[in-house]
PyMOL CGO cylinders between C-alpha atoms (Angstrom):
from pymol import cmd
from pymol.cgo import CYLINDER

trace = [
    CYLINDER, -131.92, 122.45, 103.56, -129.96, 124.44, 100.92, 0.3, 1, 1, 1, 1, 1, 1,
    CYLINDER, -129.96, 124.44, 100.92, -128.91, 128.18, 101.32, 0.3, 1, 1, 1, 1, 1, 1,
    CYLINDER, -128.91, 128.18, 101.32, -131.75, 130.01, 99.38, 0.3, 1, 1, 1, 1, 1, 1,
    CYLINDER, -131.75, 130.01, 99.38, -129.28, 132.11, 97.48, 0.3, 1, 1, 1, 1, 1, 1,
    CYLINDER, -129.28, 132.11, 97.48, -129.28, 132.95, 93.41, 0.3, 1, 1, 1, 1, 1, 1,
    CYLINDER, -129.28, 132.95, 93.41, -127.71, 130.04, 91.08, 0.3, 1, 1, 1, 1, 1, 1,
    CYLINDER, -127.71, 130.04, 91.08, -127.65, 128.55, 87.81, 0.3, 1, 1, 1, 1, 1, 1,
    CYLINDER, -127.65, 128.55, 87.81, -127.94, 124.64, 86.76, 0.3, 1, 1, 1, 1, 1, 1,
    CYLINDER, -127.94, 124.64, 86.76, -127.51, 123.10, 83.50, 0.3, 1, 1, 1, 1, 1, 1,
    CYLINDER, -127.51, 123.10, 83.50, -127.52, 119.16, 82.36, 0.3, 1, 1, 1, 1, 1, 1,
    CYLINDER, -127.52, 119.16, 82.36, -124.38, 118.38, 80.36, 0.3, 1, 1, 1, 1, 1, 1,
    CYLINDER, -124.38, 118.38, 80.36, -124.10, 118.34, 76.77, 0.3, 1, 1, 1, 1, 1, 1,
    CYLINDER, -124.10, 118.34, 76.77, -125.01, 115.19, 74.71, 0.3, 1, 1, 1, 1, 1, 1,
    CYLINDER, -125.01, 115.19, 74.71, -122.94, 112.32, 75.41, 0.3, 1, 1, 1, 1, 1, 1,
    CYLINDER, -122.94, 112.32, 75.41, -122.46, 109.13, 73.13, 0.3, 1, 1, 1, 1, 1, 1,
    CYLINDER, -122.46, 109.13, 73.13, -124.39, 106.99, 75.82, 0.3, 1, 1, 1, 1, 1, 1,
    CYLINDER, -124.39, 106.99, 75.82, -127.68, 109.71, 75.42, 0.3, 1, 1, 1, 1, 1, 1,
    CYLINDER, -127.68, 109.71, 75.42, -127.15, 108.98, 72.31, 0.3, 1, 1, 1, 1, 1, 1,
    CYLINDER, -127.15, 108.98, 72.31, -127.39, 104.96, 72.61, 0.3, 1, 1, 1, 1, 1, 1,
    CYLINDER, -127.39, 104.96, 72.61, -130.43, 105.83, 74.59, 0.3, 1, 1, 1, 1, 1, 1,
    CYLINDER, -130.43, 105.83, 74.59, -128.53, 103.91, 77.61, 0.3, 1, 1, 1, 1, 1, 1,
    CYLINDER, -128.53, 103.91, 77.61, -127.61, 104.89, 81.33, 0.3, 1, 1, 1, 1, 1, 1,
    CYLINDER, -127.61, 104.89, 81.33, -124.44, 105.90, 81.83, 0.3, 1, 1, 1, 1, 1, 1,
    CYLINDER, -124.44, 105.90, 81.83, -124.54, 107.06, 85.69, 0.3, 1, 1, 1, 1, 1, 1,
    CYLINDER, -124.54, 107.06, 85.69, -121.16, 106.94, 87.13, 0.3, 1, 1, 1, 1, 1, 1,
    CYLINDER, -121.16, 106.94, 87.13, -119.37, 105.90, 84.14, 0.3, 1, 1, 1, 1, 1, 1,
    CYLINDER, -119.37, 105.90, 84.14, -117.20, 108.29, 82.26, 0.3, 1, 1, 1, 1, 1, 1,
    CYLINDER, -117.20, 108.29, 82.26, -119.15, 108.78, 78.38, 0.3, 1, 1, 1, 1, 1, 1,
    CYLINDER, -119.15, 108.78, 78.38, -117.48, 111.29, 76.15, 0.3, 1, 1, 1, 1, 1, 1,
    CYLINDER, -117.48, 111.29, 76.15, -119.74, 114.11, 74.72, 0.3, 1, 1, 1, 1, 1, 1,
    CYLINDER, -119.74, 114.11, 74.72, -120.50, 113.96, 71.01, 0.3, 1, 1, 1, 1, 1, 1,
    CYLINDER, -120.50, 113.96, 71.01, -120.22, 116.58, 68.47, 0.3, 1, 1, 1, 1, 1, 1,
    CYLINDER, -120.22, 116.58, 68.47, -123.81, 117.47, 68.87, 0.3, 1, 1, 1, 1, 1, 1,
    CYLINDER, -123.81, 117.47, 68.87, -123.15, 117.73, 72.61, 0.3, 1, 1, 1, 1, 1, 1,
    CYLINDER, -123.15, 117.73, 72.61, -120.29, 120.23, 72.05, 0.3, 1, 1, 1, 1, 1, 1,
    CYLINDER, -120.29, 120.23, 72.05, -122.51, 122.67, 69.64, 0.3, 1, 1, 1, 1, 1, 1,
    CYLINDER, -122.51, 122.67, 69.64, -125.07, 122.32, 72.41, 0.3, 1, 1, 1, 1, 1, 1,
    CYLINDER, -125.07, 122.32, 72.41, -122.89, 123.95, 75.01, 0.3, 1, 1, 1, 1, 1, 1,
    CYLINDER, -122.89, 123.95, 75.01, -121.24, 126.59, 72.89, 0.3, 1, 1, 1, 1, 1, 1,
    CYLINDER, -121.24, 126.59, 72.89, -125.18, 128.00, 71.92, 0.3, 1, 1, 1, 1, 1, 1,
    CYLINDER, -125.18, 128.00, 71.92, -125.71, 128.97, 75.44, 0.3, 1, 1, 1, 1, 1, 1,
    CYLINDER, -125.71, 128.97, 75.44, -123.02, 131.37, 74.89, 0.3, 1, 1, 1, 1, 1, 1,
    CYLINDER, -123.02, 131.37, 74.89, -125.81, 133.48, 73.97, 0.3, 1, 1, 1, 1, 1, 1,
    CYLINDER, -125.81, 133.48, 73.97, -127.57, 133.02, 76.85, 0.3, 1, 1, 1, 1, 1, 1,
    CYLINDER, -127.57, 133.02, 76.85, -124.81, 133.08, 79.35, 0.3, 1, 1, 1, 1, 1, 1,
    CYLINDER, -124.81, 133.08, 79.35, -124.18, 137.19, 77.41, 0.3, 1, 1, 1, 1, 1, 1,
    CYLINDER, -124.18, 137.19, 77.41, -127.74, 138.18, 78.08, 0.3, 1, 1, 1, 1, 1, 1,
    CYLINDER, -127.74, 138.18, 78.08, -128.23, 136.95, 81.79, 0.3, 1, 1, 1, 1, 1, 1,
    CYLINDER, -128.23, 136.95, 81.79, -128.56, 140.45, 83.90, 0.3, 1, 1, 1, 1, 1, 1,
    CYLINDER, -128.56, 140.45, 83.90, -126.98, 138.45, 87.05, 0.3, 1, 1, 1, 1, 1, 1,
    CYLINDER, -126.98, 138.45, 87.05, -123.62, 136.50, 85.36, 0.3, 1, 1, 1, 1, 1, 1,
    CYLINDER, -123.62, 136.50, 85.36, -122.49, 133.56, 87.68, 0.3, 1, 1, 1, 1, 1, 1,
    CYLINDER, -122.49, 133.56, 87.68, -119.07, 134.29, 88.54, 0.3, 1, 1, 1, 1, 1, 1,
    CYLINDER, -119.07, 134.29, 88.54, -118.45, 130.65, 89.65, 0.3, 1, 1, 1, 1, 1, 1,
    CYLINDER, -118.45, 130.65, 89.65, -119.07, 127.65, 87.55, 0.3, 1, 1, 1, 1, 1, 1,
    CYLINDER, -119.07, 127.65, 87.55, -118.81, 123.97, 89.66, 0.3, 1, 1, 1, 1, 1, 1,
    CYLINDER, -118.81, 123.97, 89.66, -119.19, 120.99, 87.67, 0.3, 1, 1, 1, 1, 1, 1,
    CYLINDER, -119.19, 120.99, 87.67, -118.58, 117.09, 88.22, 0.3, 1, 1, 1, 1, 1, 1,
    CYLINDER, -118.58, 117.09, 88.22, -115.36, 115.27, 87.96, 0.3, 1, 1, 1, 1, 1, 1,
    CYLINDER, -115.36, 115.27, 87.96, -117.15, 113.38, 85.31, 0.3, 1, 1, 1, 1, 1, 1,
    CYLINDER, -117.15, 113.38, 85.31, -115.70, 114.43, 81.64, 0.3, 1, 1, 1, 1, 1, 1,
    CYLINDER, -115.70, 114.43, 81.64, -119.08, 115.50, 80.19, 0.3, 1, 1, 1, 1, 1, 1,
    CYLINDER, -119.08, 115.50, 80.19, -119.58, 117.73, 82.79, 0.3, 1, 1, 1, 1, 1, 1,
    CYLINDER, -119.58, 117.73, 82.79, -116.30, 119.30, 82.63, 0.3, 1, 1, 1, 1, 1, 1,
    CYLINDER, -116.30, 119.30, 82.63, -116.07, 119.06, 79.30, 0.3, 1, 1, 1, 1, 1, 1,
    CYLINDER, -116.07, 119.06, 79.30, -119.64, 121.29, 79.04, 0.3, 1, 1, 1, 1, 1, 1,
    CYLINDER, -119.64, 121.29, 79.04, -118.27, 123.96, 81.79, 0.3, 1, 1, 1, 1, 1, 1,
    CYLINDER, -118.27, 123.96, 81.79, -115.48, 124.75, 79.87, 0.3, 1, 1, 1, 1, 1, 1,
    CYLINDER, -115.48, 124.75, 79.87, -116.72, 125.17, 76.81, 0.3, 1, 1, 1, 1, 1, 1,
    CYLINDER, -116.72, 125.17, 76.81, -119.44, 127.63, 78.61, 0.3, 1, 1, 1, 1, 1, 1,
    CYLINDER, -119.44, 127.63, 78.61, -116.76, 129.53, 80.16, 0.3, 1, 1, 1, 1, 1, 1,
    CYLINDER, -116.76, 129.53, 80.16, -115.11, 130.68, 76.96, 0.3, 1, 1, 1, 1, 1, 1,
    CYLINDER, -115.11, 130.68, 76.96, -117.99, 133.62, 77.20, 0.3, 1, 1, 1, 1, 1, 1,
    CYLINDER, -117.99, 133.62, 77.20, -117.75, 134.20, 80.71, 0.3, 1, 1, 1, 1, 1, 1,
    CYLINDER, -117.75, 134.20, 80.71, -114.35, 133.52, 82.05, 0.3, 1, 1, 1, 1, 1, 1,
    CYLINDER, -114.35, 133.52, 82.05, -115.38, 132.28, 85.76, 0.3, 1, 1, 1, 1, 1, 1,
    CYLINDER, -115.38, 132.28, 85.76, -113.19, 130.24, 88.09, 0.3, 1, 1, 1, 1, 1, 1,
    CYLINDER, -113.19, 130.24, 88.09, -113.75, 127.54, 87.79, 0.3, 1, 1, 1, 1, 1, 1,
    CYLINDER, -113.75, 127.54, 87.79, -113.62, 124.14, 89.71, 0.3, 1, 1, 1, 1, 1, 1,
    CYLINDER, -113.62, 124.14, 89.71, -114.77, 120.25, 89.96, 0.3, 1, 1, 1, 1, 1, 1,
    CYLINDER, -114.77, 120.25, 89.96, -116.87, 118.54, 92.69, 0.3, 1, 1, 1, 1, 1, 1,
    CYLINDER, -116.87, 118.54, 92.69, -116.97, 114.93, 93.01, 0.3, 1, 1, 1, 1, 1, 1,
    CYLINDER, -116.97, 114.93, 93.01, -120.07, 115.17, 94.89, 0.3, 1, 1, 1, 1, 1, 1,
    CYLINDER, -120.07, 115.17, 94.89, -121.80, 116.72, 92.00, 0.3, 1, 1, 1, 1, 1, 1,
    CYLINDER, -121.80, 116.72, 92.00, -121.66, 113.26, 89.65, 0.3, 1, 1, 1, 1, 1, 1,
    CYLINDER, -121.66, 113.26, 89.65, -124.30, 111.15, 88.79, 0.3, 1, 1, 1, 1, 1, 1,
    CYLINDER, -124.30, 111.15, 88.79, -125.95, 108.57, 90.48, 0.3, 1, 1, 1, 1, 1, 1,
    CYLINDER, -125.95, 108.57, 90.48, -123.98, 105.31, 90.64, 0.3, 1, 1, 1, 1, 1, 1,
    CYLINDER, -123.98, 105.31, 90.64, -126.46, 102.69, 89.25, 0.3, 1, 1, 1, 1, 1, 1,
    CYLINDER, -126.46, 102.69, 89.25, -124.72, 99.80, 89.87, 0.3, 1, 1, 1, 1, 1, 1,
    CYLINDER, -124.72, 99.80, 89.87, -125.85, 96.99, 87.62, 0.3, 1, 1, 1, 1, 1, 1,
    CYLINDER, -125.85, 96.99, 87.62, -127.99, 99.32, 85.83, 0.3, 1, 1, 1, 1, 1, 1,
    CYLINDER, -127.99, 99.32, 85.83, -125.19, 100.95, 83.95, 0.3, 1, 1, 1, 1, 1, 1,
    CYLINDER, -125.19, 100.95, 83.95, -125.06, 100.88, 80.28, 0.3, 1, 1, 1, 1, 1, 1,
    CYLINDER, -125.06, 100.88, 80.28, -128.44, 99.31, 80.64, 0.3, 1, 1, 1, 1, 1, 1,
    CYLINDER, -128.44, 99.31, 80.64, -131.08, 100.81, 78.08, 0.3, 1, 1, 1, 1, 1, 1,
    CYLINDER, -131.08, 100.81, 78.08, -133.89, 103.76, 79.35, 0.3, 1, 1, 1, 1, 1, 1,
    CYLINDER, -133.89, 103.76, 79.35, -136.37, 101.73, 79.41, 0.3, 1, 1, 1, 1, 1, 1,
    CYLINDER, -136.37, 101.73, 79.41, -134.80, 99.55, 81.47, 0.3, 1, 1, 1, 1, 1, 1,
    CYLINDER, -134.80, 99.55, 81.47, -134.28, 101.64, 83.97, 0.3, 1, 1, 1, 1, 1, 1,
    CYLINDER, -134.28, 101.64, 83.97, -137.65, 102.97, 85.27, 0.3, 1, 1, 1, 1, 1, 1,
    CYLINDER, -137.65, 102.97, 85.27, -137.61, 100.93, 88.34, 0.3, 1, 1, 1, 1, 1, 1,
    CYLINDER, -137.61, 100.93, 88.34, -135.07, 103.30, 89.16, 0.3, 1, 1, 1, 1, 1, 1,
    CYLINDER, -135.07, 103.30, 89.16, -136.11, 106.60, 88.21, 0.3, 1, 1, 1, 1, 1, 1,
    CYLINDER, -136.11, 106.60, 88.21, -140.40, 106.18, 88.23, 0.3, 1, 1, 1, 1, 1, 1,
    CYLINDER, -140.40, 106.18, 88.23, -140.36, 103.74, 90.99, 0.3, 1, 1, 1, 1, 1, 1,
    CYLINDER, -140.36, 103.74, 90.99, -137.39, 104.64, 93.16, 0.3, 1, 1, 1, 1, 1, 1,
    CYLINDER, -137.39, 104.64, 93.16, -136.39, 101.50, 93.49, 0.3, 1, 1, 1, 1, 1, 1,
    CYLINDER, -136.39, 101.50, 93.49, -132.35, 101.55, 95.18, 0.3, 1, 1, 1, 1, 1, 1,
    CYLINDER, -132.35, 101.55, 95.18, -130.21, 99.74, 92.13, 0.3, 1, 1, 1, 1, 1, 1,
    CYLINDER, -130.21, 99.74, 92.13, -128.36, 96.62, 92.94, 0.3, 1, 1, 1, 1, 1, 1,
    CYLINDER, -128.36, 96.62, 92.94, -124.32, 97.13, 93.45, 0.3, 1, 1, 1, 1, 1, 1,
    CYLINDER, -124.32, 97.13, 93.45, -125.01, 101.23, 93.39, 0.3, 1, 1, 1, 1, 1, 1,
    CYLINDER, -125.01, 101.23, 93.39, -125.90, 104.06, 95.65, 0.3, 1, 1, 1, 1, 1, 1,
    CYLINDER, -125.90, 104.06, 95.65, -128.94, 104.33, 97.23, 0.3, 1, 1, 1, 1, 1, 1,
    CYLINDER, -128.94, 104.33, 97.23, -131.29, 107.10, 96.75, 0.3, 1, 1, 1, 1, 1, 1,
    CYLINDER, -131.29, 107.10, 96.75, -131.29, 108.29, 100.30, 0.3, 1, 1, 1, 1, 1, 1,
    CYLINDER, -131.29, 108.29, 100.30, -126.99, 108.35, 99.81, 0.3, 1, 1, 1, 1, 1, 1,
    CYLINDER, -126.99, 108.35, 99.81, -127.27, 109.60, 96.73, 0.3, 1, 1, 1, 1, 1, 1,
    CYLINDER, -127.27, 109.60, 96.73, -129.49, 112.83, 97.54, 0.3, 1, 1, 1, 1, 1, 1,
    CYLINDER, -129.49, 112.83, 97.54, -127.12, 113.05, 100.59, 0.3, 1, 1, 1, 1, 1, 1,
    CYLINDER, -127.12, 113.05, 100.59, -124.23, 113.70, 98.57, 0.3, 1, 1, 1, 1, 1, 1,
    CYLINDER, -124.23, 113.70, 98.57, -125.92, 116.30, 96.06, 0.3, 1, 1, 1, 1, 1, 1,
    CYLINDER, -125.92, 116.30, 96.06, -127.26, 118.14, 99.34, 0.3, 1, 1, 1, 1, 1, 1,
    CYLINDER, -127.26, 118.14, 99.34, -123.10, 118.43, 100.71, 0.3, 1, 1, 1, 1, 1, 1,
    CYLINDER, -123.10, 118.43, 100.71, -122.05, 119.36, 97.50, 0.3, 1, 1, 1, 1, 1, 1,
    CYLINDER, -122.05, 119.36, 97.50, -124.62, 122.13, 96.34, 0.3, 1, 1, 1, 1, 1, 1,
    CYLINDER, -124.62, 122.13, 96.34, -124.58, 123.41, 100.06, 0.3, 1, 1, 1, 1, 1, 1,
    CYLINDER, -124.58, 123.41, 100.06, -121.11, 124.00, 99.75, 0.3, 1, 1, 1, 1, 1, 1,
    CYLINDER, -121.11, 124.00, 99.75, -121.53, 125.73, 95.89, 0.3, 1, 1, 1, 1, 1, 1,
    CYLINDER, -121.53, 125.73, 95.89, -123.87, 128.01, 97.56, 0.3, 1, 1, 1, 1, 1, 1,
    CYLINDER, -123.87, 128.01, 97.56, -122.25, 128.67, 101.25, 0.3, 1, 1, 1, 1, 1, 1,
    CYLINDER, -122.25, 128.67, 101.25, -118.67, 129.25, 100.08, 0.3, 1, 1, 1, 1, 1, 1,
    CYLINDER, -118.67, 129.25, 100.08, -119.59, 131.90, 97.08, 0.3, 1, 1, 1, 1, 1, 1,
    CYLINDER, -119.59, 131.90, 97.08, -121.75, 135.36, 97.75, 0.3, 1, 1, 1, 1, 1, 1,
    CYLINDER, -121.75, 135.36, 97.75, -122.36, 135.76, 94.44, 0.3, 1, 1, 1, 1, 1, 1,
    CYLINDER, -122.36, 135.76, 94.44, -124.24, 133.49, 91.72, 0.3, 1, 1, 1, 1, 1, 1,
    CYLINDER, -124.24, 133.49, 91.72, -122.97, 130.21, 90.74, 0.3, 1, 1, 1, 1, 1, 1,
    CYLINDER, -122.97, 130.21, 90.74, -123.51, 128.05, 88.09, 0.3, 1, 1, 1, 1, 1, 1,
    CYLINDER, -123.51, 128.05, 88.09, -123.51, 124.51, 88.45, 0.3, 1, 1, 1, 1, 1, 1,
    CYLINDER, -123.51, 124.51, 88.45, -122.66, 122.08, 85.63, 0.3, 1, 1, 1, 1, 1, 1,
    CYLINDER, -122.66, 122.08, 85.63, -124.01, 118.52, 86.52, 0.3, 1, 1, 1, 1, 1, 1,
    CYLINDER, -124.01, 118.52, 86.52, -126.35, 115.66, 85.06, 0.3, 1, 1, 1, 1, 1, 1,
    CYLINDER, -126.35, 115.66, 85.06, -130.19, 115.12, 84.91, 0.3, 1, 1, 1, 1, 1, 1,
    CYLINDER, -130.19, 115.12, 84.91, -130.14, 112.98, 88.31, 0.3, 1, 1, 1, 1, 1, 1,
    CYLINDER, -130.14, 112.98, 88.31, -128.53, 115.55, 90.10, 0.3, 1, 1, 1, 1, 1, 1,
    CYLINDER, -128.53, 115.55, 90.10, -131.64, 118.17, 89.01, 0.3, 1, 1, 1, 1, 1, 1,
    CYLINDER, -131.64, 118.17, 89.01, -133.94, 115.30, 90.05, 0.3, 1, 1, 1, 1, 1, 1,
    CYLINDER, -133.94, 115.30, 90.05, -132.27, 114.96, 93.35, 0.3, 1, 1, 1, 1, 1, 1,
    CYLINDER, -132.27, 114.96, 93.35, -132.92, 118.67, 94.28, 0.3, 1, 1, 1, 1, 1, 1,
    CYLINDER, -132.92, 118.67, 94.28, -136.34, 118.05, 93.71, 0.3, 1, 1, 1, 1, 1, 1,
    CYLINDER, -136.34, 118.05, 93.71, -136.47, 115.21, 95.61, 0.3, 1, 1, 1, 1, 1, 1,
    CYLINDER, -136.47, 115.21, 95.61, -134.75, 116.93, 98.74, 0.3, 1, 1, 1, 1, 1, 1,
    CYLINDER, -134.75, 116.93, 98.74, -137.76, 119.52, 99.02, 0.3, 1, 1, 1, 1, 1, 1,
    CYLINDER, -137.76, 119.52, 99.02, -140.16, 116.18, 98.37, 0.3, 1, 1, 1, 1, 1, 1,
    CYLINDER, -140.16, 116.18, 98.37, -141.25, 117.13, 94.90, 0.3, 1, 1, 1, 1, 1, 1,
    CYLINDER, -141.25, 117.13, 94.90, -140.53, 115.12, 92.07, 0.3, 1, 1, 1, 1, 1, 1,
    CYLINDER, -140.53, 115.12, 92.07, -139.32, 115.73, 88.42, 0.3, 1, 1, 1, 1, 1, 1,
    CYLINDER, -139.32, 115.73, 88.42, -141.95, 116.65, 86.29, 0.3, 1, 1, 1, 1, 1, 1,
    CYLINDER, -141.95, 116.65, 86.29, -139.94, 115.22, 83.27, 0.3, 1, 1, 1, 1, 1, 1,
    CYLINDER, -139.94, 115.22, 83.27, -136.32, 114.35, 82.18, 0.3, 1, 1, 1, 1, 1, 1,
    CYLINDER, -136.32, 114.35, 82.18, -133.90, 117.03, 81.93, 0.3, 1, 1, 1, 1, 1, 1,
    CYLINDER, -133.90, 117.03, 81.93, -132.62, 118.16, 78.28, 0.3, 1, 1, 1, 1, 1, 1,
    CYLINDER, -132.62, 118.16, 78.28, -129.26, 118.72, 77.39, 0.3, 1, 1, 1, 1, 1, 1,
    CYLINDER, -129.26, 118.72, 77.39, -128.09, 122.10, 77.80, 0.3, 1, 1, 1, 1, 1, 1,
    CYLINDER, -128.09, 122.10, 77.80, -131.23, 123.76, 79.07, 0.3, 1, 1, 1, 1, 1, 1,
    CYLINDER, -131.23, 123.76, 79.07, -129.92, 126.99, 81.48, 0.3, 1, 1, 1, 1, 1, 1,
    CYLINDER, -129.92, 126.99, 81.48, -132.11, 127.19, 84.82, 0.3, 1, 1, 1, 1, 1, 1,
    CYLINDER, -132.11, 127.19, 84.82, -132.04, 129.75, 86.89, 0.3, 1, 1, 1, 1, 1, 1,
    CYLINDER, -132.04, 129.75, 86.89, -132.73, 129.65, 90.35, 0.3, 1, 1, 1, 1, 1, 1,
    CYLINDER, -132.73, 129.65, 90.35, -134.02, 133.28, 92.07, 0.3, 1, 1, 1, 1, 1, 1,
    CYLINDER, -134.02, 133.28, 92.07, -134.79, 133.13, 95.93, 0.3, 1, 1, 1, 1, 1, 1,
    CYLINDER, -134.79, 133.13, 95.93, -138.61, 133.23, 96.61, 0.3, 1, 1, 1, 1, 1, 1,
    CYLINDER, -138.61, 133.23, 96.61, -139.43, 133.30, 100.51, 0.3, 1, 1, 1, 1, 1, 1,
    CYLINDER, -139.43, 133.30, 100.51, -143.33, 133.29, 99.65, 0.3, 1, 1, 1, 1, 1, 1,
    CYLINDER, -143.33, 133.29, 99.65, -143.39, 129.76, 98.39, 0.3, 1, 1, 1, 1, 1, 1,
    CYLINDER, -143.39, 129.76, 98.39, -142.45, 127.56, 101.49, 0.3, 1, 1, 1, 1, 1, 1,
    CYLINDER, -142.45, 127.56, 101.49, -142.21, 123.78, 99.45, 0.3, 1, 1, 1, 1, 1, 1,
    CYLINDER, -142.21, 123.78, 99.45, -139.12, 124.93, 97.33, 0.3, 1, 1, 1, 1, 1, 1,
    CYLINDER, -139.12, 124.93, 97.33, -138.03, 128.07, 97.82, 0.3, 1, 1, 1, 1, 1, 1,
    CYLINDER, -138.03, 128.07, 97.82, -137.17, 129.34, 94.94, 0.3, 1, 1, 1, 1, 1, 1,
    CYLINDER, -137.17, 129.34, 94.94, -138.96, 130.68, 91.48, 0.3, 1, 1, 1, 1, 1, 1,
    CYLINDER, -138.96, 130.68, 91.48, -137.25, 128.95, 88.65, 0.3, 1, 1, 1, 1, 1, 1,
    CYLINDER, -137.25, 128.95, 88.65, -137.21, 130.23, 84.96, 0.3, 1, 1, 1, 1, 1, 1,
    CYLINDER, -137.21, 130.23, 84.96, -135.57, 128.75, 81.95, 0.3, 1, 1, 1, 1, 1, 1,
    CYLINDER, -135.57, 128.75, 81.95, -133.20, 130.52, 79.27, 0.3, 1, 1, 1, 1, 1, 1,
    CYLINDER, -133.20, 130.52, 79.27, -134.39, 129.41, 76.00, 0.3, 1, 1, 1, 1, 1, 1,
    CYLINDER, -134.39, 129.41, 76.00, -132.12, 130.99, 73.10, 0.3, 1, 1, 1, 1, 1, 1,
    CYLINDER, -132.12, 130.99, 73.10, -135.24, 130.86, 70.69, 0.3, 1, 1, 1, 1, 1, 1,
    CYLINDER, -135.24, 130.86, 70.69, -137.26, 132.67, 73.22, 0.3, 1, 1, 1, 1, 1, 1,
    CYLINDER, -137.26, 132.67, 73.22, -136.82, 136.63, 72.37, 0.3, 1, 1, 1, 1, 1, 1,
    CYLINDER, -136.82, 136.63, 72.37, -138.79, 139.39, 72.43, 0.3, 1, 1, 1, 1, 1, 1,
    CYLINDER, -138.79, 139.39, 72.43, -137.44, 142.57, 70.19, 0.3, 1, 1, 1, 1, 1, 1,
    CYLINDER, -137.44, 142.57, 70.19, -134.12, 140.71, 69.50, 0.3, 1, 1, 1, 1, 1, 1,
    CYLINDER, -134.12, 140.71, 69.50, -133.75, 139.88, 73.05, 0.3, 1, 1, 1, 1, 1, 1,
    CYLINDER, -133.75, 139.88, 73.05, -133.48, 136.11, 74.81, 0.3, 1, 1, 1, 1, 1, 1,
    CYLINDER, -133.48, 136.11, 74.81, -136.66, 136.19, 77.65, 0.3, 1, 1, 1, 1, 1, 1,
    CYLINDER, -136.66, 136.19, 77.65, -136.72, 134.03, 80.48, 0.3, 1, 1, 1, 1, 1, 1,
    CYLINDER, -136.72, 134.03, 80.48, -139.92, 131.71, 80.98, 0.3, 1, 1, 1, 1, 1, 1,
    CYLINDER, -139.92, 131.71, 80.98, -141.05, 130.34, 83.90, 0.3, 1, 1, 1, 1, 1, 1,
    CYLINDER, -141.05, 130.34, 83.90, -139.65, 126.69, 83.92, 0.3, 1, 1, 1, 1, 1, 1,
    CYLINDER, -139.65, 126.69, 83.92, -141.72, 123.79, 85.65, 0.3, 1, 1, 1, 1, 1, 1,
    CYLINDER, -141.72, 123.79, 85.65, -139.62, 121.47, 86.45, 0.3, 1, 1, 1, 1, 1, 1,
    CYLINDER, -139.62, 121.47, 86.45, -141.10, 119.60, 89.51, 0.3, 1, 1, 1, 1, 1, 1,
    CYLINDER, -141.10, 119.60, 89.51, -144.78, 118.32, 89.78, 0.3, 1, 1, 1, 1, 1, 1,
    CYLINDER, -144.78, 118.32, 89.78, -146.63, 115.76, 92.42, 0.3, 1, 1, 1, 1, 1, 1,
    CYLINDER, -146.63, 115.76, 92.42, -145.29, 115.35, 96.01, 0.3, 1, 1, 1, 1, 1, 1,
    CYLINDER, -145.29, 115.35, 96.01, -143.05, 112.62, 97.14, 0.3, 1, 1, 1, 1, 1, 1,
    CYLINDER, -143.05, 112.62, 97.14, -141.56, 111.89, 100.12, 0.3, 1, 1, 1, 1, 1, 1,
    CYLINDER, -141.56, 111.89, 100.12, -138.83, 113.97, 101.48, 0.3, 1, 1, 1, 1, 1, 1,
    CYLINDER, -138.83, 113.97, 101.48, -135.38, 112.02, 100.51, 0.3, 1, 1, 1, 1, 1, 1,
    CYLINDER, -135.38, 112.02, 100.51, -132.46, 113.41, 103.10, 0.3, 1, 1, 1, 1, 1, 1,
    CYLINDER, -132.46, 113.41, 103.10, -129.53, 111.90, 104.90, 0.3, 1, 1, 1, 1, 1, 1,
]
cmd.load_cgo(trace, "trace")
């Protein structure tokens, strides 16, 4: 499985297809206005964290990119793309509404003319292995809500929910918990105590599903 080391991961900003409500996957959809004001408020976040990822990796896809950079204008990180890091490909499924696409997502199911989920989860697993074995210091990893569900689904757990826009998890090393090992907390900008932003514990993965690796 994964290096248990310290990292970050955040879901892109809004693009226009989140805001059609339809799947983009591996198709290239621009973020919107909204999606750009998303990213630069975690600049307050990204100021308060006590460990600063020094790294930021995001997809090759433009929202992802587009996202990382605009985060990095309050931390100044190298910073670098990863193919591996995309979205699912969901074959005939793309630009096909939400709703639509359950059998995927609830059910699954492998989408005709796309990756499979077993390939799919393969290639997340290479690509954050190498975000966490070539760095020994914290990361932070710009990607999309199927990647997040994929890490889940590596360990055999399964997304609680969907993944907002913009929402900063952090990932701290826990040996004591043997299904995933690591204690994850959310950043929440409206979450402060005296002035300052708190972490929260974030659950982000619920009942068990079968391990997905390749």
């Amino acid at each position: 499985m994964l290096p248990p080391k310290h990292f970050y991961m955040i879901r892109h900003g809004q693009t226009e297809a989140n805001e059609a409500r339809v799947m983009a996957g591996s198709t290239d959809s621009p973020l919107t206005p909204l999606g750009r004001r998303q990213a630069r408020s975690v600049h307050t976040v990204l100021e308060s964290l006590a460990i600063k990822p020094q790294t930021i990796i995001h997809s090759h896809l433009s929202r992802a990119r587009d996202t990382a950079h605009i985060l990095n204008e309050s931390l100044g990180a190298h910073i670098y793309e990863d193919a591996d890091l995309a979205e699912m490909h969901v074959g005939s499924f793309e630009g096909a509404s939400y709703e639509d696409c359950t059998p995927i997502f609830e059910d699954l199911c492998d989408p005709p003319g796309g990756e499979t989920h077993a390939d799919f989860c393969g290639r997340i697993r290479r690509g954050l292995t190498r975000a966490l074995e070539n760095h020994d210091h914290s990361v932070l990893v710009v990607c999309h809500g199927g990647v997040l569900a994929a890490l889940g689904k590596l360990y055999g757990i399964r997304a609680k929910h969907l993944f907002q826009n913009c929402h900063l998890y952090e990932f701290e090393p826990n040996p004591s918990r043997e299904k995933f090992p690591w204690q994850v907390w959310q950043h929440d900008p409206c979450h402060k105590v005296n002035g300052r932003i708190i972490r929260k514990t974030a659950v982000l993965f619920h009942e068990a599903v079968e391990a997905i690796d390749s």
